[in-house]
Legacy VTK file of the C-alpha trace (Angstrom):
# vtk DataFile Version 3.0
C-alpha trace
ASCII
DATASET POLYDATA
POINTS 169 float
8.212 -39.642 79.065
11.105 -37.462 80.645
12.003 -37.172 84.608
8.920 -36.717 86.597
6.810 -38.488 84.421
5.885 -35.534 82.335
4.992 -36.110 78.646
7.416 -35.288 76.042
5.037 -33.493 72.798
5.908 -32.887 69.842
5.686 -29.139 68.682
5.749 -26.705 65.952
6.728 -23.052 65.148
5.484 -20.828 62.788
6.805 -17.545 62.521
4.372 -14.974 60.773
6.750 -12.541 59.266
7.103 -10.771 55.960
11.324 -9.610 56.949
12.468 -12.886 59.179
14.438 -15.376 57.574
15.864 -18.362 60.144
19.239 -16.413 60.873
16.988 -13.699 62.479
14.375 -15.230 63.664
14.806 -14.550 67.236
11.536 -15.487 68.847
11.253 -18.724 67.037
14.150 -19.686 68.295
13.697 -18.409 71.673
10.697 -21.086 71.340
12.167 -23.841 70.154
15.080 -23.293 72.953
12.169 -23.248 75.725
10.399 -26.421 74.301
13.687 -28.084 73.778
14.988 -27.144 77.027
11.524 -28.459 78.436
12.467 -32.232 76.878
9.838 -31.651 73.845
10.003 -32.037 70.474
10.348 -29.777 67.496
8.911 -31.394 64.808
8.918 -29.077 62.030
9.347 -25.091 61.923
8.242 -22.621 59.240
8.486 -19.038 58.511
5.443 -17.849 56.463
4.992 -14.441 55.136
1.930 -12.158 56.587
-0.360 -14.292 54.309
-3.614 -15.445 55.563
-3.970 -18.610 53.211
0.004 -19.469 53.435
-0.666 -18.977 57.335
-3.884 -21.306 57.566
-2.079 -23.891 54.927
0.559 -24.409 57.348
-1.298 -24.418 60.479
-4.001 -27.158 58.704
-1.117 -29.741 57.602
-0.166 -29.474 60.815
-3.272 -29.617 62.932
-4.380 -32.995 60.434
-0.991 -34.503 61.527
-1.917 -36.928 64.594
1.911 -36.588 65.352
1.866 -32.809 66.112
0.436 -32.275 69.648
0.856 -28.815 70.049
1.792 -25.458 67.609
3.689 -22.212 68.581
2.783 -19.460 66.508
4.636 -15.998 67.114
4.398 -12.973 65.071
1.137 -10.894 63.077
-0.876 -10.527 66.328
-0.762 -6.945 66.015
-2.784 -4.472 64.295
-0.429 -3.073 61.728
-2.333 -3.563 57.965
0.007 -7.072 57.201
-1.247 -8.478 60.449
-3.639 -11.507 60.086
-2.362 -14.247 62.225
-5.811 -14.451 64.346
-7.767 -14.021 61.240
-5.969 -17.294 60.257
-5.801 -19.368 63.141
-9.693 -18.159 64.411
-11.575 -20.550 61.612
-9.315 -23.715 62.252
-10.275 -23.975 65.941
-12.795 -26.270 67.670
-12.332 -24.319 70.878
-10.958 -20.936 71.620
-8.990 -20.899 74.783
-10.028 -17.009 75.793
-8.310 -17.157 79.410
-4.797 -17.190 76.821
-4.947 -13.728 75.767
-6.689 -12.328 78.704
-3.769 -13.645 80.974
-1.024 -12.792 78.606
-2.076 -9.487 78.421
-2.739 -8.972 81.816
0.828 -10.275 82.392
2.252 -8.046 79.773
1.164 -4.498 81.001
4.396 -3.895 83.390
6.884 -4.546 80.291
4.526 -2.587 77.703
2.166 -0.393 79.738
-1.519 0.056 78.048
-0.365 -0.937 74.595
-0.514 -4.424 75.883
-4.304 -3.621 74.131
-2.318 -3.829 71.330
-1.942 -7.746 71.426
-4.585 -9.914 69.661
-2.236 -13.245 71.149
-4.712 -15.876 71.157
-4.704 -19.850 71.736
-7.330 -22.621 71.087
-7.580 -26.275 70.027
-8.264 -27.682 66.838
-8.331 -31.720 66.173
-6.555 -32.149 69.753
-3.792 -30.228 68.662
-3.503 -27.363 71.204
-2.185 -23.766 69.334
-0.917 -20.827 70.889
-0.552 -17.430 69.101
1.719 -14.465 70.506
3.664 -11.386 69.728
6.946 -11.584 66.975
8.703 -10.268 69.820
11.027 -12.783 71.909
10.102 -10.879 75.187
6.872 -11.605 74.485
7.711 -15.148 73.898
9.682 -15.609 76.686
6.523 -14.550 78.714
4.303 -16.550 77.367
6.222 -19.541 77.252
7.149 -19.062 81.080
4.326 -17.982 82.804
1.348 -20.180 80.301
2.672 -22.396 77.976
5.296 -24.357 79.682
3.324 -25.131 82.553
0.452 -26.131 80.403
2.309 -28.200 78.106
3.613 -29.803 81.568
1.428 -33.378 82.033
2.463 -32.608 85.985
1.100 -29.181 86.510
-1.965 -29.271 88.489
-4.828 -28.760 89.049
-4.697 -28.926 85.089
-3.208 -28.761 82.077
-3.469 -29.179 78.263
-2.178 -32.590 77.955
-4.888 -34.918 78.433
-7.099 -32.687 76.030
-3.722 -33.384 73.371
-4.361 -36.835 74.443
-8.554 -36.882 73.171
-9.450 -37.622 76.601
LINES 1 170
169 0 1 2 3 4 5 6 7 8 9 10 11 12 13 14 15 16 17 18 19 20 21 22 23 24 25 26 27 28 29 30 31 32 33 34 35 36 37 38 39 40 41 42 43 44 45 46 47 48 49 50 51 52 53 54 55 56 57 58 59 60 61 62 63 64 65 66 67 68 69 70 71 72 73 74 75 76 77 78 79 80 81 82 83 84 85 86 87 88 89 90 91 92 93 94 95 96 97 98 99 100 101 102 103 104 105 106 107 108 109 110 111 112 113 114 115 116 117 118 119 120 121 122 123 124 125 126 127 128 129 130 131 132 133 134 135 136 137 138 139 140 141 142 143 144 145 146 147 148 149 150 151 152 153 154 155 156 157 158 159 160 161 162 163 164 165 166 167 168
């Protein structure tokens, strides 16, 4: 537990990206600052080529690790031909969480106008390990994380949040 009682989880990223290597792999990084910053965990992060299998081989180790409460994908949400990140990520999940993408796009039209239609970002749960999916770029990341994901990743924010469903209960 950190100061105000709020759960610390432990998180993974996974960067979809057939040109990033770690040195420039901005918007994983800008994730694993935010979650660090936030007093959770990074427990492993990967950078997997725009490969559907390599994507969903990743994502399953992780999602059958009881350890791993809670995975950051960015990158391959688009629609150019190499992007298959929801095509990956859509058969592993027990639950979709739609309200994800609806709100991050909604939030994203004053930075990108109407090519926030453009964004397949996407978020669900999958053996109590909650996934998020959004755009390779670290704007977009920096959205997500600070207007969705960091509040609910926060065991304190109210009315609800995504820790007692991390939790099985």
């Amino acid at each position: 537990m950190t100061a105000k009682n709020q759960m610390t989880l432990q998180i993974a990223v996974l960067t979809v990206s057939d040109t990033r290597r770690e040195e420039t792999d901005h918007s994983g990084q800008t994730l694993i600052n935010h979650l660090l910053a936030a007093n959770h965990l990074l427990v492993d992060r990967r950078i997997i080529t725009d490969d559907l299998y390599k994507v969903r081989a990743v994502l399953s180790q992780w999602i059958a690790d009881d350890t791993v409460h809670a995975i950051l994908v960015t990158g391959g949400t688009g629609f150019a031909r190499r992007d298959v990140t929801p095509e990956a990520v859509m058969p592993l999940l027990d639950k979709t969480i739609d309200g994800f993408g609806e709100l991050f796009r909604a939030l994203s039209i004053n930075a990108v106008g109407s090519s926030t239609i453009q964004s397949r970002a996407l978020a669900g749960m999958a053996n109590n390990t909650v996934i998020f999916c959004m755009p390779g770029s670290t704007s977009a990341c920096d959205l997500a994380w600070d207007e969705i994901i960091a509040p609910q990743l926060d065991s304190n924010n109210k009315p609800c949040n995504f820790v007692s469903a991390i939790q099985g209960d």
